[in-house]
C-alpha positions as semicolon CSV with decimal commas, in nm:
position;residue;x (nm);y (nm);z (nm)
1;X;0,725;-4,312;0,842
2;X;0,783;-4,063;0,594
3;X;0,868;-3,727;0,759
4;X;0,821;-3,392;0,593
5;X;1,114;-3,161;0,739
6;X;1,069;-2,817;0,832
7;X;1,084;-2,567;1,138
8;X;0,879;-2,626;1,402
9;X;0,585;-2,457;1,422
10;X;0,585;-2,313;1,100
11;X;0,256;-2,387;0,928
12;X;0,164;-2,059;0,751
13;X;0,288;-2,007;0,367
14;X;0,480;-1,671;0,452
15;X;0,848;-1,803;0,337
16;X;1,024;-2,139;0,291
17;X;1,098;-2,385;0,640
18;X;1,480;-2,393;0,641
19;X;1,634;-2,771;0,630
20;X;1,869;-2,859;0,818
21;X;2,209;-3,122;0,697
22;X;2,025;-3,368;0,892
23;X;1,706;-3,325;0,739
24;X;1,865;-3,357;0,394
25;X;1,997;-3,696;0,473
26;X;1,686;-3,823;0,608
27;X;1,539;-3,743;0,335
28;X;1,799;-3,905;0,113
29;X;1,655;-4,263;0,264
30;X;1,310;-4,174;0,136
31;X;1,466;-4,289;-0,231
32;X;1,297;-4,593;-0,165
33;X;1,034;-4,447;-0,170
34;X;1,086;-4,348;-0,494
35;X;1,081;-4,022;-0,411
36;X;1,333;-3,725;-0,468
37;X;1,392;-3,426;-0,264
38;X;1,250;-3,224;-0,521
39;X;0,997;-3,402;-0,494
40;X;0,991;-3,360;-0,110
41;X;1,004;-3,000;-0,149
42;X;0,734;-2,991;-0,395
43;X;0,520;-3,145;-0,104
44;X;0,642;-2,867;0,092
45;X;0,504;-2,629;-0,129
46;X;0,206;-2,822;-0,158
47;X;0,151;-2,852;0,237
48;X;0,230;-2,433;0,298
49;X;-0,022;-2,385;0,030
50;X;-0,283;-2,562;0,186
51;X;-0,195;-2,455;0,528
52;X;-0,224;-2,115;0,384
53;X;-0,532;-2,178;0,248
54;X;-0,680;-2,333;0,553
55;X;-0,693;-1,991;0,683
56;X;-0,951;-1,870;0,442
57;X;-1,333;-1,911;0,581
58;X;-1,427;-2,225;0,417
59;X;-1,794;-2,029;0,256
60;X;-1,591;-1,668;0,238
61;X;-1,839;-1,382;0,334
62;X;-1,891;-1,115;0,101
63;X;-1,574;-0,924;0,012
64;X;-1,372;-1,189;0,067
65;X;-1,051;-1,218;-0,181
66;X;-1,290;-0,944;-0,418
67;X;-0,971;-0,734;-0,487
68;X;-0,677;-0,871;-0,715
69;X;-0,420;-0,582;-0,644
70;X;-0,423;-0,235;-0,432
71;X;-0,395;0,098;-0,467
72;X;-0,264;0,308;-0,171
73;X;-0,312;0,663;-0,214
74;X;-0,148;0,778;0,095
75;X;-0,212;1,134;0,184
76;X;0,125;1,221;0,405
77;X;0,099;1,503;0,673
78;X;-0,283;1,482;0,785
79;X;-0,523;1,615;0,510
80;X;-0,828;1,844;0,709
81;X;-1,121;1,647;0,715
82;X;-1,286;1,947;0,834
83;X;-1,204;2,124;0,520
84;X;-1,259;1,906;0,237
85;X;-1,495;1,623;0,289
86;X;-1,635;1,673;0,641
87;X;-1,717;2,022;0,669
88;X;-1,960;2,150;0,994
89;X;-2,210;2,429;0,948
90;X;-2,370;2,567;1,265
91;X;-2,037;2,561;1,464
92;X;-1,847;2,876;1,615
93;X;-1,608;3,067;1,368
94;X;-1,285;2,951;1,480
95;X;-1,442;2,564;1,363
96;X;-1,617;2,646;1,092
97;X;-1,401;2,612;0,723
98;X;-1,334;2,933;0,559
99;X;-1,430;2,713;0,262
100;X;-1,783;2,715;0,136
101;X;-1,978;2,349;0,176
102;X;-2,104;2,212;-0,161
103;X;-2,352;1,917;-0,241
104;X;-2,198;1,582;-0,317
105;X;-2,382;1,321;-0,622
106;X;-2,467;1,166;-0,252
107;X;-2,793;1,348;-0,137
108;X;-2,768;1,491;0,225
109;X;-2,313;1,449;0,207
110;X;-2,175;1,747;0,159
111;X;-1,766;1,803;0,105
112;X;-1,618;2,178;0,070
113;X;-1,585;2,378;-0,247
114;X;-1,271;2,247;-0,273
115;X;-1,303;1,916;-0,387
116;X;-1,604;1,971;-0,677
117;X;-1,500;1,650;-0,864
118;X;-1,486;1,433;-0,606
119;X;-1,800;1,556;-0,491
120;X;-1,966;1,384;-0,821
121;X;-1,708;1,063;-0,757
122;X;-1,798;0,966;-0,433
123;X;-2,107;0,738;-0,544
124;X;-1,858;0,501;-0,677
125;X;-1,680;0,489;-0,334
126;X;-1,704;0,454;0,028
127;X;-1,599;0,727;0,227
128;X;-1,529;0,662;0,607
129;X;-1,589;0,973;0,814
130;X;-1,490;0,818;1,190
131;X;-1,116;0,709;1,132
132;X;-0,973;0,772;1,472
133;X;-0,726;0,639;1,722
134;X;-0,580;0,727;2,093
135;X;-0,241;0,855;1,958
136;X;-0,025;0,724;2,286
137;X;0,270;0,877;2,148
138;X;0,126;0,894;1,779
139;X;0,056;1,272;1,746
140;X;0,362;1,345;1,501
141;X;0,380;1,194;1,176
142;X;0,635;0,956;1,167
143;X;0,540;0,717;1,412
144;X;0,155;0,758;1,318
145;X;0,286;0,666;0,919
146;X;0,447;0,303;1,053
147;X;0,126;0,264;1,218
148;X;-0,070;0,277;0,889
149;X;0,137;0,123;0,693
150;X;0,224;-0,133;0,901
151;X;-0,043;-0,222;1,168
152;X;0,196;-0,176;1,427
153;X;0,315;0,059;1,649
154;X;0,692;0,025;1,777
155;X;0,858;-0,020;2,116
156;X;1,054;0,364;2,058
157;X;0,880;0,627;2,038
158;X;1,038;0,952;2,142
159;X;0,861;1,255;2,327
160;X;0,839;1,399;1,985
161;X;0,704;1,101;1,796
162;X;0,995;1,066;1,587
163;X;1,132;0,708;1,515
164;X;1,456;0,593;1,480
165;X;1,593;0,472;1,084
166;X;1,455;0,194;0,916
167;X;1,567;-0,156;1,014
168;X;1,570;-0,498;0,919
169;X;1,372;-0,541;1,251
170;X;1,086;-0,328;1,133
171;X;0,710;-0,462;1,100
172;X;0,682;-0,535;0,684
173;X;0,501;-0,246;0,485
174;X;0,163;-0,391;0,393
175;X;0,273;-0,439;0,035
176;X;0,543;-0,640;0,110
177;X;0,316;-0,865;0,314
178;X;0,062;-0,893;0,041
179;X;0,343;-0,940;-0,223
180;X;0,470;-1,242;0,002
181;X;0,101;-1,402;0,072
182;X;-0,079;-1,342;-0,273
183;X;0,269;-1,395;-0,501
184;X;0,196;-1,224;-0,850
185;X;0,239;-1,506;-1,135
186;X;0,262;-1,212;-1,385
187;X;0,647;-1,092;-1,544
188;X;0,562;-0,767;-1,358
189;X;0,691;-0,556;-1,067
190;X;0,471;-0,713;-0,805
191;X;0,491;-0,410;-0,552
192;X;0,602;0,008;-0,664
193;X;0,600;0,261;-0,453
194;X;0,629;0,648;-0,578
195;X;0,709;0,957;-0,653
196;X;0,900;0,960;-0,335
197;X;0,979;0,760;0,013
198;X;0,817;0,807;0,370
199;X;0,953;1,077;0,523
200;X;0,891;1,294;0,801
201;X;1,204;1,542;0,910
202;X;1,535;1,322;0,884
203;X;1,359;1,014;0,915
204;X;1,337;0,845;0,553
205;X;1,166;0,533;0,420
206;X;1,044;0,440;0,808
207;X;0,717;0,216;0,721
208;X;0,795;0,137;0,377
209;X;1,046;-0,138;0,378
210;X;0,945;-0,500;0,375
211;X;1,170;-0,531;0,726
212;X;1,180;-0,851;0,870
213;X;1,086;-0,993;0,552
214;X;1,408;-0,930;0,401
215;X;1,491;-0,683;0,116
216;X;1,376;-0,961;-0,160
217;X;0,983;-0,804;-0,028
218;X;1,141;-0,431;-0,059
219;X;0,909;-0,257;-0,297
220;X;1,046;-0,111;-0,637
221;X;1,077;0,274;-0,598
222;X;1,055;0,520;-0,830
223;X;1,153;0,838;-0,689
224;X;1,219;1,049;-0,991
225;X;1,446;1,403;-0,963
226;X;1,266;1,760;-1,017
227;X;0,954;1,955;-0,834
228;X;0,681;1,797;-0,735
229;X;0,403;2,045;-0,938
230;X;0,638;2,014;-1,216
231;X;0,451;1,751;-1,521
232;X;0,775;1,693;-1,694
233;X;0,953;1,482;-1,345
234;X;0,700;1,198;-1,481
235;X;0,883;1,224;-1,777
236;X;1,181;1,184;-1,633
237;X;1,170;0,849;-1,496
238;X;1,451;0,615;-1,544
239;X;1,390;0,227;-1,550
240;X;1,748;0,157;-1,651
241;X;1,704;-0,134;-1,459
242;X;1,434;-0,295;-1,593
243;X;1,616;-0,234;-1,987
244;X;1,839;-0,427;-2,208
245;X;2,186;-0,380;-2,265
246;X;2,250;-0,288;-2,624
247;X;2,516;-0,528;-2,631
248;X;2,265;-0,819;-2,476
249;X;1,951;-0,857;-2,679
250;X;1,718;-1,068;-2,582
251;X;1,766;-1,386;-2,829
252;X;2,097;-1,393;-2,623
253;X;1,943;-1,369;-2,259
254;X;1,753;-1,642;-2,368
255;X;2,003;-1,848;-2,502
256;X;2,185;-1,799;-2,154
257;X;1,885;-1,912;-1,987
258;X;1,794;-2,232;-2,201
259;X;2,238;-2,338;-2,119
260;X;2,160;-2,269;-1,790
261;X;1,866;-2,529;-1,807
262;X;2,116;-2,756;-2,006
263;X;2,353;-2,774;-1,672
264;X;2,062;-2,779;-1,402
265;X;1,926;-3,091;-1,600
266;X;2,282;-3,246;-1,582
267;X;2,322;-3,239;-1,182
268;X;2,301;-3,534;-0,979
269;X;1,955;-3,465;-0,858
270;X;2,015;-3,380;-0,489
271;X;2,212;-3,128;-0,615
272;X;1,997;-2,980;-0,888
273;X;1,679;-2,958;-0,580
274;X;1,940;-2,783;-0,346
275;X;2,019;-2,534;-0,607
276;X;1,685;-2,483;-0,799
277;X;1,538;-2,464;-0,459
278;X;1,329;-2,117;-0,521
279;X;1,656;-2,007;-0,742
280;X;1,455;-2,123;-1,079
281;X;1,155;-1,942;-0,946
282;X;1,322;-1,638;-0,894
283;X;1,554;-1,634;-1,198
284;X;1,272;-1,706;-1,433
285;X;1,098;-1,411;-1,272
286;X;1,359;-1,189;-1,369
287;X;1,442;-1,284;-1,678
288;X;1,069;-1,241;-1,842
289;X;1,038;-0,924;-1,659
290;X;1,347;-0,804;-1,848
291;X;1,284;-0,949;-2,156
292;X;0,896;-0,929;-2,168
293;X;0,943;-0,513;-2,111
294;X;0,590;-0,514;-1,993
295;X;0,729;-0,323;-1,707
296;X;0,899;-0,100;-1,888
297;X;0,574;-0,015;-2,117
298;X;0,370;0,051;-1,802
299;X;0,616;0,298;-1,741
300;X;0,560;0,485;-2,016
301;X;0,288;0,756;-1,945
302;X;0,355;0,912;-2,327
303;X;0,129;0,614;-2,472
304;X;-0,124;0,779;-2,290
305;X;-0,332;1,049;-2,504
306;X;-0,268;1,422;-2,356
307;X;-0,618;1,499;-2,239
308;X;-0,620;1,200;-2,024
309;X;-0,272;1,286;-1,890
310;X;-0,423;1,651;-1,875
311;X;-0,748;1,553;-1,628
312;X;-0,503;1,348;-1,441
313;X;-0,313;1,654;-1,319
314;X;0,032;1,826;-1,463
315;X;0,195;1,741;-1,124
316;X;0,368;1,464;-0,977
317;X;0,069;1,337;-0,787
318;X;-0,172;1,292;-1,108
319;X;0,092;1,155;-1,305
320;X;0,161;0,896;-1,009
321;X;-0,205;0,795;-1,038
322;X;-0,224;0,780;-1,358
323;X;0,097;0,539;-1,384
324;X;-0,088;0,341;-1,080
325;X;-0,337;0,225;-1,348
326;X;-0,122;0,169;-1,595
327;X;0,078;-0,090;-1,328
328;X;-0,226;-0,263;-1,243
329;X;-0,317;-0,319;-1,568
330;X;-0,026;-0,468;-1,641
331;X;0,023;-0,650;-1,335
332;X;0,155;-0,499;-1,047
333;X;-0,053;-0,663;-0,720
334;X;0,019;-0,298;-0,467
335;X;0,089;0,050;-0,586
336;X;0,161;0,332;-0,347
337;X;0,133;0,626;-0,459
338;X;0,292;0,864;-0,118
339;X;0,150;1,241;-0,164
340;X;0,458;1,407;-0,337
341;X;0,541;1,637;-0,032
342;X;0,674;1,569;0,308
343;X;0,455;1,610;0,575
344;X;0,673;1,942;0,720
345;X;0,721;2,106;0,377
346;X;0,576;2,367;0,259
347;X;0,367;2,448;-0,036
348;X;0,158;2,197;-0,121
349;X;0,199;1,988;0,214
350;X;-0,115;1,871;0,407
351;X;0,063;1,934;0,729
352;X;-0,119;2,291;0,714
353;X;-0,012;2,447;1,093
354;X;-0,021;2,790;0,934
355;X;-0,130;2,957;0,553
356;X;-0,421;2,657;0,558
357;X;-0,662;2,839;0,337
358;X;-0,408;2,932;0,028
359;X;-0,213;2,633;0,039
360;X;-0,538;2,413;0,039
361;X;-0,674;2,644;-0,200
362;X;-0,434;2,669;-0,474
363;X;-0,254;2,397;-0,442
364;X;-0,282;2,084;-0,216
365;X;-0,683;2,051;-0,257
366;X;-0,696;2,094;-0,675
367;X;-0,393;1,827;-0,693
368;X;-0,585;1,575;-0,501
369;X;-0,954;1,661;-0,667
370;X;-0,846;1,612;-0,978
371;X;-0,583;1,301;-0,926
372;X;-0,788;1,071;-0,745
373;X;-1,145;1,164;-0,876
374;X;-0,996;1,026;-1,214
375;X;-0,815;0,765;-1,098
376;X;-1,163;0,620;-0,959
377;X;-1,351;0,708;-1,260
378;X;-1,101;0,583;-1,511
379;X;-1,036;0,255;-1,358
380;X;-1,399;0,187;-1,357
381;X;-1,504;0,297;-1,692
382;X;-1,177;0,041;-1,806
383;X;-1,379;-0,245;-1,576
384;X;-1,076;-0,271;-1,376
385;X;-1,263;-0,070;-1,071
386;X;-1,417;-0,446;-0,942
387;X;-1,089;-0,602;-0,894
388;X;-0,876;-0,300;-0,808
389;X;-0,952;-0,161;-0,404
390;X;-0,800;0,216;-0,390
391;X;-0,748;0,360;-0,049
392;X;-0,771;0,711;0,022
393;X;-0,603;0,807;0,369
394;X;-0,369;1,028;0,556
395;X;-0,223;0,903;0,873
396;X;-0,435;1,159;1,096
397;X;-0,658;1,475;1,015
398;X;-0,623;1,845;1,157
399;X;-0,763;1,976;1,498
400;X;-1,098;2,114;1,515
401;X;-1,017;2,438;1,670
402;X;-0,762;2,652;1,431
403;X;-0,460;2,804;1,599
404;X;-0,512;2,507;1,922
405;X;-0,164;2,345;1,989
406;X;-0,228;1,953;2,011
407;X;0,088;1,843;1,927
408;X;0,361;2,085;2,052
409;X;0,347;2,267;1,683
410;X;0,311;2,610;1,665
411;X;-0,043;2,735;1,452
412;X;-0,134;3,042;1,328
413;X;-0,553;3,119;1,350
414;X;-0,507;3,007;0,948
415;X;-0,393;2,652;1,089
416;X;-0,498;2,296;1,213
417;X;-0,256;2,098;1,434
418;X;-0,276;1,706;1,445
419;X;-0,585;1,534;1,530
420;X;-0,596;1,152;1,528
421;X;-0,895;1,148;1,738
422;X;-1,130;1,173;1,450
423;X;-1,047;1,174;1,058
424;X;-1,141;1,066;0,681
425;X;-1,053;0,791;0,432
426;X;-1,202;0,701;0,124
427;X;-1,212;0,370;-0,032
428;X;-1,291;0,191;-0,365
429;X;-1,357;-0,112;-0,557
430;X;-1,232;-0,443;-0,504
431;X;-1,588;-0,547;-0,341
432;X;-1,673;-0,213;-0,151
433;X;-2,028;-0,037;-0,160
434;X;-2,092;0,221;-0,351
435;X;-2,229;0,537;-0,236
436;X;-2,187;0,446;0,118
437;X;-2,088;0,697;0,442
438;X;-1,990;0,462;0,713
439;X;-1,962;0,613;1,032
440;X;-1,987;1,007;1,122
441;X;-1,794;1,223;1,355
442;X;-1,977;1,413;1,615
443;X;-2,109;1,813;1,568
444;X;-1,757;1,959;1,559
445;X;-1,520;1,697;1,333
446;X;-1,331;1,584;1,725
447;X;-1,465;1,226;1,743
448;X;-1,653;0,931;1,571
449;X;-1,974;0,983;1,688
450;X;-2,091;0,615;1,570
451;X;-1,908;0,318;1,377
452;X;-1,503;0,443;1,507
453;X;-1,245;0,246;1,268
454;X;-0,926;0,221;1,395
455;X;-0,629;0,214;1,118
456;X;-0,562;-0,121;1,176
457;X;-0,893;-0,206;1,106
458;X;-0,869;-0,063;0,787
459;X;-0,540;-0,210;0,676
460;X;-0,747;-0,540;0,832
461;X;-0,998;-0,455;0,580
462;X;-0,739;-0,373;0,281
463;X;-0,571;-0,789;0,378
464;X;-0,935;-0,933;0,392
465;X;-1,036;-0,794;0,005
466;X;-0,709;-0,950;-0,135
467;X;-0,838;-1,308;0,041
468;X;-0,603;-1,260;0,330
469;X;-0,738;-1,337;0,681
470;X;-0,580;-1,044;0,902
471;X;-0,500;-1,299;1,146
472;X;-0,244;-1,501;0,956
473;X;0,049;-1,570;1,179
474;X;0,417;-1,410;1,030
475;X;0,748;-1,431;1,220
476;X;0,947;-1,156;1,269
477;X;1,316;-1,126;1,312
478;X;1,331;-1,339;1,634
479;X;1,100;-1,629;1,482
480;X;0,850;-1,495;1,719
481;X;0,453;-1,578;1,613
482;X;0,305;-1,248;1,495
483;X;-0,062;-1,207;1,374
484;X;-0,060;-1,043;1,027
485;X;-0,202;-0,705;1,230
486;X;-0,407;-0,653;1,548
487;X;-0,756;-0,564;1,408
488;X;-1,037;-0,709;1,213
489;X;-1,170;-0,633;0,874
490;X;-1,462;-0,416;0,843
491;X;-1,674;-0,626;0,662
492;X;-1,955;-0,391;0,664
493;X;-1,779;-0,204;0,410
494;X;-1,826;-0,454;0,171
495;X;-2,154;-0,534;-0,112
């Protein structure tokens, strides 16, 4: 009997089964078989892909796998639903926006003065007014960011909410676990994440590692020097990485790479399966990303024309967008583009406690109007909307009641605290409705008052359009059987 070897258990496609000395020598008395360990491997391969593809409903419902790639447009520190694209009317003063409401392309939906260009977006999107969760130690941002971006929430969680450093025993980013389940065949960056890491006080990068994964999942980050508002830190982007050495061109890499082939060929061939084993795979990858310079080219933003780059935004956050596209388009399966301001800064920060209304006003609000309204509109007037699902989200919204304490923060009467009892996304493309509000928070913006949708649900929903069945099992650090995340895709959300 002919006995494939692997770990036990292990019959997802989420990384390689190890084998074992013993295994290899079993497998050398299959030769009789005629049949060679690469070639045993290759039926591996073959087996994990099926497995994996066992887990996809055999008749998909609608939505199902309609996305190709993702982009995450992740609104750090807790945007105000309540005033930008929730507003209440008939509600005491100390509710009520100081912004004026304004009619959305969506008869009846109304979003604050603030946001006028979304306002004649949103029929190309889905916007989600009842995101909401029981925070259980999630009312500060760092520990309510892993739980976005991860599904999961961790073991420590301090009084405060903060979270220790990242670690190798951290729950994967969501990129990294799409990157490792829906493997780009493109010679292209598969998962970028920019202008700047996770980070909430001291705590950097926490949620945005591929963790248990290993660092071959990290995403590529692009975290590029100057102030955020500032146009010309786009321009500033180094990909030093990504270029050829002067002294290297590419003729020679490839030269390098066909002598390379020369040897592998040469090897006994036990020896050239051992070594080639995902070593080929990942060398090739690297070399055509270096020598194809798509990559590189994506990163260009000056081969875009200057009005485009101009209703973008001359700030960090358009620019990011705008460089989203251009990644997608050339290959990249998830983007994340992280608002370009920590959650406690100042300026431009959603994390409004105090100075809401000229922060929002002059800064914060016109960034995101103008970035993501033409992200949305130029990736579907390129026909790339279809196949490309953008997600619109902070990791909580603002407390109804200015100046109320929620969260231990001080708040001036011009400030929100943190409220992840009832917020907004927005989402687009890759197989959602257009022109749909799902779900609506009660008379005052405090809780869903039908259709709730907890974040895991969403990030649920964001698996399920790339063809991933949120329940997938993954194994963490410990080998320990972990479902892909603890919710279940909207599917509602879906045409």
């Amino acid at each position: 009997m002919l006995i494939i070897p692997g770990a036990a258990g292990r019959d997802t496609c989420d990384r390689p089964a190890k084998i074992s000395r013993r295994e290899l020598l079993r497998v050398g008395g299959s030769s009789i078989l005629g049949l060679s360990l690469a070639d045993i491997l290759g039926l591996q391969r073959a087996v994990a892909d099926t497995a994996g593809q066992a887990l996809a409903p055999s008749r998909p419902p609608r939505g199902f796998g309609a996305a190709k790639s993702v982009i995450m447009v992740y609104l750090q520190g807790g945007p105000s639903h309540l005033d930008l694209w929730d507003p209440k009317e008939d509600v005491p003063d100390n509710i009520r926006s100081v912004f004026q409401p304004i009619s959305t392309c969506i008869p009846g939906v109304k979003f604050t003065e603030l946001l006028p260009k979304l306002a004649q977006t949103i029929d190309r999107t889905t916007l989600i007014r009842s995101m909401a969760y029981e925070p259980v130690g999630l009312f500060n941002h760092t520990a309510a960011i892993y739980q976005m971006m991860t599904g999961y929430t961790t073991d420590k969680v301090s009084p405060s909410g903060q979270l220790e450093p990242p670690s190798p025993k951290d729950f994967p980013n969501f990129g990294a676990q799409i990157t490792a389940l829906r493997p780009s065949k493109e010679p292209m960056l598969p998962f970028v994440m920019l202008p700047r890491p996770l980070q909430e006080s001291n705590v950097i990068g926490k949620g945005g590692s591929a963790g248990f994964l290993g660092k071959g999942y990290d995403p590529y980050t692009l975290y590029p020097d100057g102030d955020d508002l500032d146009l010309q830190k786009m321009e500033r982007i180094s990909v030093s990485d990504l270029e050829l050495r002067a002294e290297v061109p590419s003729s020679r890499l490839l030269r390098r790479a066909r002598l390379r082939d020369s040897i592998s060929q040469g090897m006994p061939s036990l020896e050239r399966a051992v070594a080639n084993y995902k070593l080929d795979e990942n060398y090739t990858r690297a070399l055509d990303l270096i020598v194809s310079g798509r990559a590189r080219q994506a990163f260009d933003l000056r081969q875009e024309p200057d009005p485009l780059r101009e209703a973008y935004g001359k700030n960090a956050f358009g620019q990011s967008c705008l460089l989203a596209r251009r990644l997608i388009e050339a290959g990249t399966r998830v983007v994340e583009v992280l608002w370009p301001n920590v959650a406690n800064g100042q300026n431009h920060s959603f994390d409004t406690h105090t100075d809401l209304s000229t922060r929002l006003k002059t800064v914060a609000a016109p960034m995101l109007d103008a970035g993501l309204s033409m992200l949305v509109n130029d990736l579907d007037q390129r026909g790339m909307l279809d196949e490309t699902l953008v997600v619109a989200v902070g990791e909580f919204g603002r407390s109804p009641q200015r100046g109320l304490s929620t969260s231990g923060n001080s708040n001036s009467d011009d400030g929100r605290d943190h409220w992840p009892y009832c917020f907004t996304g927005m989402l687009a493309g890759g197989g959602i409705k257009r022109g749909l509000v799902y779900g609506s928070s009660d008379k005052t913006g405090s809780a869903p008052a039908e259709n709730p949708v907890h974040p895991t649900e969403l990030l649920a929903t964001v698996y399920y359009a790339l063809g991933i069945e949120p329940q997938t099992i993954v194994y963490n650090h410990l080998k320990q059987p972990r479902e892909l995340v603890k919710g279940s895709a909207v599917t509602a959300l879906f045409a």
